[in-house]
C-alpha positions as CSV (number, residue, x, y, z in Angstrom):
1,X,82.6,-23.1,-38.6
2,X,79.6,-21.8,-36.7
3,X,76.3,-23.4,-37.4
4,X,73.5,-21.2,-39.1
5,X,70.9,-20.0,-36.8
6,X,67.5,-19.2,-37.3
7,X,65.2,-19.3,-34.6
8,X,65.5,-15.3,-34.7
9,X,64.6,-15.1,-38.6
10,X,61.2,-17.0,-37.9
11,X,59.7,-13.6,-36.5
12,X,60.8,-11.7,-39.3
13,X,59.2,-13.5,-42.1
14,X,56.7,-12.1,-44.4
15,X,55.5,-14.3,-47.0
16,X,54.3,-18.0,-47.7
17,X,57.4,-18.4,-49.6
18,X,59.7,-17.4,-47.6
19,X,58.5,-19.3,-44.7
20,X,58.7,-22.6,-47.0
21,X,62.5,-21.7,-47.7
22,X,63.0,-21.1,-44.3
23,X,61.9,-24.7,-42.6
24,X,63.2,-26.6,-45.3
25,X,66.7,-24.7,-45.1
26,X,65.9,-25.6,-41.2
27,X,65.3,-28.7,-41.2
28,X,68.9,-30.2,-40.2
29,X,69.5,-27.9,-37.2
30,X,65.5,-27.3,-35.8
31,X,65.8,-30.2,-33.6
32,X,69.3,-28.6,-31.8
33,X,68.3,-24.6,-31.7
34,X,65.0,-25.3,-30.5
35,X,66.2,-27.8,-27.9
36,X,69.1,-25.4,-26.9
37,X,66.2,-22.6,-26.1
38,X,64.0,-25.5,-24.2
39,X,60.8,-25.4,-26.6
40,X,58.1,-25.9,-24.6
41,X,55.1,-26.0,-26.0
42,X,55.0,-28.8,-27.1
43,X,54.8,-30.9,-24.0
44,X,52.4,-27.8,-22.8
45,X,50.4,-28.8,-25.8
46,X,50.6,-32.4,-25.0
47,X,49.9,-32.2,-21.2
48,X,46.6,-30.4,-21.7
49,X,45.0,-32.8,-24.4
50,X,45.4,-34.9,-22.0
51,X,44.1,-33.4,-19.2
52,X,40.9,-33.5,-21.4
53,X,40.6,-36.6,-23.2
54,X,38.8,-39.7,-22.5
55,X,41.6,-41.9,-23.5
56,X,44.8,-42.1,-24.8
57,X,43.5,-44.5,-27.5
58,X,41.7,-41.5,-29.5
59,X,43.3,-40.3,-32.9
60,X,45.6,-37.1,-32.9
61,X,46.5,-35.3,-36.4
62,X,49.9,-33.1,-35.2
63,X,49.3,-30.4,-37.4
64,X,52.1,-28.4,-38.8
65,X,54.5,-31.4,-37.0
66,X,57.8,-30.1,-38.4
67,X,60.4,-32.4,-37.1
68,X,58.2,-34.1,-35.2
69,X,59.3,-32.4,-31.1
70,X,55.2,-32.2,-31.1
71,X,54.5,-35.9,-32.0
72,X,57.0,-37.5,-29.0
73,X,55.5,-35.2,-26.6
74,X,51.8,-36.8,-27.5
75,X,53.9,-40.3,-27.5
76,X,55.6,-39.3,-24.5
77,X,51.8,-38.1,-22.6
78,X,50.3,-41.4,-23.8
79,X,48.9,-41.0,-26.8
80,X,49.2,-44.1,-29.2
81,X,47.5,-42.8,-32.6
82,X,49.1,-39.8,-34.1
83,X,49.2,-39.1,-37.6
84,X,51.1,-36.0,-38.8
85,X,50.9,-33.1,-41.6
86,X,53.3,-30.2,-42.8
87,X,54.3,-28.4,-46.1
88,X,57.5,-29.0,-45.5
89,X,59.3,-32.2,-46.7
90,X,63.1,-31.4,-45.2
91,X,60.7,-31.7,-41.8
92,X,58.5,-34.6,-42.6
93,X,61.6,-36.7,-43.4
94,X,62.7,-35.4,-39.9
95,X,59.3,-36.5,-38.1
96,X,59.3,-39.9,-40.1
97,X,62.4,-40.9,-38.1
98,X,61.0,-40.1,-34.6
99,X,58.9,-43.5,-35.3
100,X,55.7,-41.7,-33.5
101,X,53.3,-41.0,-36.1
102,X,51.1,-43.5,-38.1
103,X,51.1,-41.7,-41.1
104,X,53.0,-38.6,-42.6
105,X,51.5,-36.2,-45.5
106,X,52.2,-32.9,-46.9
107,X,49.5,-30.6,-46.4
108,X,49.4,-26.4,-46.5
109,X,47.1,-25.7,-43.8
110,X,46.3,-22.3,-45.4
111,X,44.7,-24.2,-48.1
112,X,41.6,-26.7,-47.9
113,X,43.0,-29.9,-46.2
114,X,42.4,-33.1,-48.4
115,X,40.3,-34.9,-45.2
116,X,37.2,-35.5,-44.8
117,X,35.5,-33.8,-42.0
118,X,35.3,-35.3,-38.9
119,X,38.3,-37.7,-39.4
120,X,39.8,-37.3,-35.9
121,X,39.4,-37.4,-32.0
122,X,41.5,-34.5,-31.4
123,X,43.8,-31.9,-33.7
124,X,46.7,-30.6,-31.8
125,X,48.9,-27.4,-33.2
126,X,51.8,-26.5,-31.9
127,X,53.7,-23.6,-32.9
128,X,52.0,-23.5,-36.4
129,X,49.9,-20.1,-36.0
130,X,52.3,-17.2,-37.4
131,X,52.8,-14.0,-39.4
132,X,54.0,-15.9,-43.0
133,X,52.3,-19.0,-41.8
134,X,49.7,-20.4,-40.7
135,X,46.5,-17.9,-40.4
136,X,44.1,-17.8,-37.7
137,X,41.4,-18.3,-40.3
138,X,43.0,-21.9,-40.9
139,X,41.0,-22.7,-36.9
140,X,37.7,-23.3,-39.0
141,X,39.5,-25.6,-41.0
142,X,41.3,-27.5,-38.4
143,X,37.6,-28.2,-36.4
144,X,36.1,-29.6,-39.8
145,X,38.5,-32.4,-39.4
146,X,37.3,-33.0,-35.5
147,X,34.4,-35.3,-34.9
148,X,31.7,-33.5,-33.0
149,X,32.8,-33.3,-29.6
150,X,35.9,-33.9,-30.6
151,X,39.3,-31.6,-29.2
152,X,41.6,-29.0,-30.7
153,X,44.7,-27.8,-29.1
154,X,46.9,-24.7,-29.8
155,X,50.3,-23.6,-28.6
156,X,51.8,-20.2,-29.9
157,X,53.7,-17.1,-29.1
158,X,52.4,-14.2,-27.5
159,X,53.7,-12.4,-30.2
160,X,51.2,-13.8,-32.6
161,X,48.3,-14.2,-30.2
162,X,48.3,-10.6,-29.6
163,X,49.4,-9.3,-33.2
164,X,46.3,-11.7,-34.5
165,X,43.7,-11.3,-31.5
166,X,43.9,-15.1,-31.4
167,X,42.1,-15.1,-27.9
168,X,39.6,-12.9,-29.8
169,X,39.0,-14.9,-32.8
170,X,38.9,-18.0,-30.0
171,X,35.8,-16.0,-28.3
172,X,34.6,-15.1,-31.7
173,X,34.4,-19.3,-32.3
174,X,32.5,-19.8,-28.7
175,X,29.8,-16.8,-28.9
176,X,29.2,-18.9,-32.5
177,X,28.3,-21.9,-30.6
178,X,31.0,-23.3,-33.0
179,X,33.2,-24.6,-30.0
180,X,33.4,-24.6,-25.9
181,X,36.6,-23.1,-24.3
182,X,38.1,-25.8,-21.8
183,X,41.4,-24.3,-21.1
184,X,43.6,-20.9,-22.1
185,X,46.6,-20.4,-20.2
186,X,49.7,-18.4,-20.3
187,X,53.1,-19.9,-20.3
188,X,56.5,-20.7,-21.5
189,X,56.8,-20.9,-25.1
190,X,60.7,-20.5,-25.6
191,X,62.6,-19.5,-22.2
192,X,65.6,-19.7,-23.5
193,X,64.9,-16.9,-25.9
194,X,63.1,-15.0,-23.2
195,X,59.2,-16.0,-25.6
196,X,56.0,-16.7,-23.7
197,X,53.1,-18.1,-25.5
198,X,49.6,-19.5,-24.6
199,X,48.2,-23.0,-24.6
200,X,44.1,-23.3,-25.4
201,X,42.0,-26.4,-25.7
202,X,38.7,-26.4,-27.3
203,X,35.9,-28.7,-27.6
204,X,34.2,-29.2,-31.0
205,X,30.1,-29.3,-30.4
């Protein structure tokens, strides 16, 4: 019997809800669809933190982890101190087994995240910023929990950055003095499913 697939239902969903049904429903297979369309991001993601950080030392929350494809590309680019987050349990249970993150917690980045600001060196979100999902509004929340100077990375779909005016919102943050653009770049996102997305890295002043 065929396995389930739902990489194509991701772009289709419409509420908080549903998107928690569908990542916990995921969970088993993510790993095996995503690889089978060659996810990029992620090591995108990865490869420009590090492009911009000081040392490999610094601490990285992987937002939105899911399995945890995001954490081993930070473990795989160097980085030693990666602590994790998503609202999905089926995919923390996932991540905890990739044996890359410090520490795992749930957290709805939609809502107020239970850390004290200016916790960590760098924030990196991969994938996370969708329709049903993650909103753009959740960057001010994300750079609350980066120590001034400190270094947020996005990966998403050009679906979303377009549908959302993330690159807008992005410009909105730097004409605030709120945060300095390093990087923006267009890219793979899924190949195999014929997706491009962009990669941004922003520094915290």
């Amino acid at each position: 019997m065929a396995k389930e697939k739902f990489l194509n239902q991701t772009y289709q969903l419409e509420t908080p809800e549903d998107t928690f049904a569908h990542y916990e429903a995921w969970a088993e297979t993510y790993d095996e669809e995503i690889t089978e369309n060659d996810y990029a991001q992620p090591r995108r993601c990865a490869a420009a933190l590090a492009q911009y950080s000081s040392s490999s030392e610094i601490n990285v929350l992987d937002i939105g982890c899911g399995s945890g494809l995001s954490g081993m590309a930070l473990s795989d680019s160097g980085f030693k101190n990666i602590d994790g987050c998503d609202f999905s349990p089926a995919m923390l249970e996932k991540a905890m087994n990739t044996d890359v993150y410090k520490k795992l917690f749930l957290a709805d980045i939609n809502q107020e995240l239970n850390i004290e600001a200016e916790t960590y060196d760098a924030v990196s979100a991969v994938g996370v910023l969708a329709f049903a999902h993650i909103r753009t509004e959740a960057l001010r929340q994300m750079l609350r929990t980066i120590k001034s100077e400190g270094l947020l990375v996005i990966g998403l779909n050009e679906h979303y950055w377009e549908g959302d005016s993330v690159g807008e919102k992005i410009r909105s943050l730097v004409e605030e003095g709120e945060v300095e653009l390093l990087f923006e770049e267009y890219g793979e996102h899924l190949p195999g499913a014929d997706i491009g997305g962009w990669v941004a890295v922003l520094r915290k002043k």
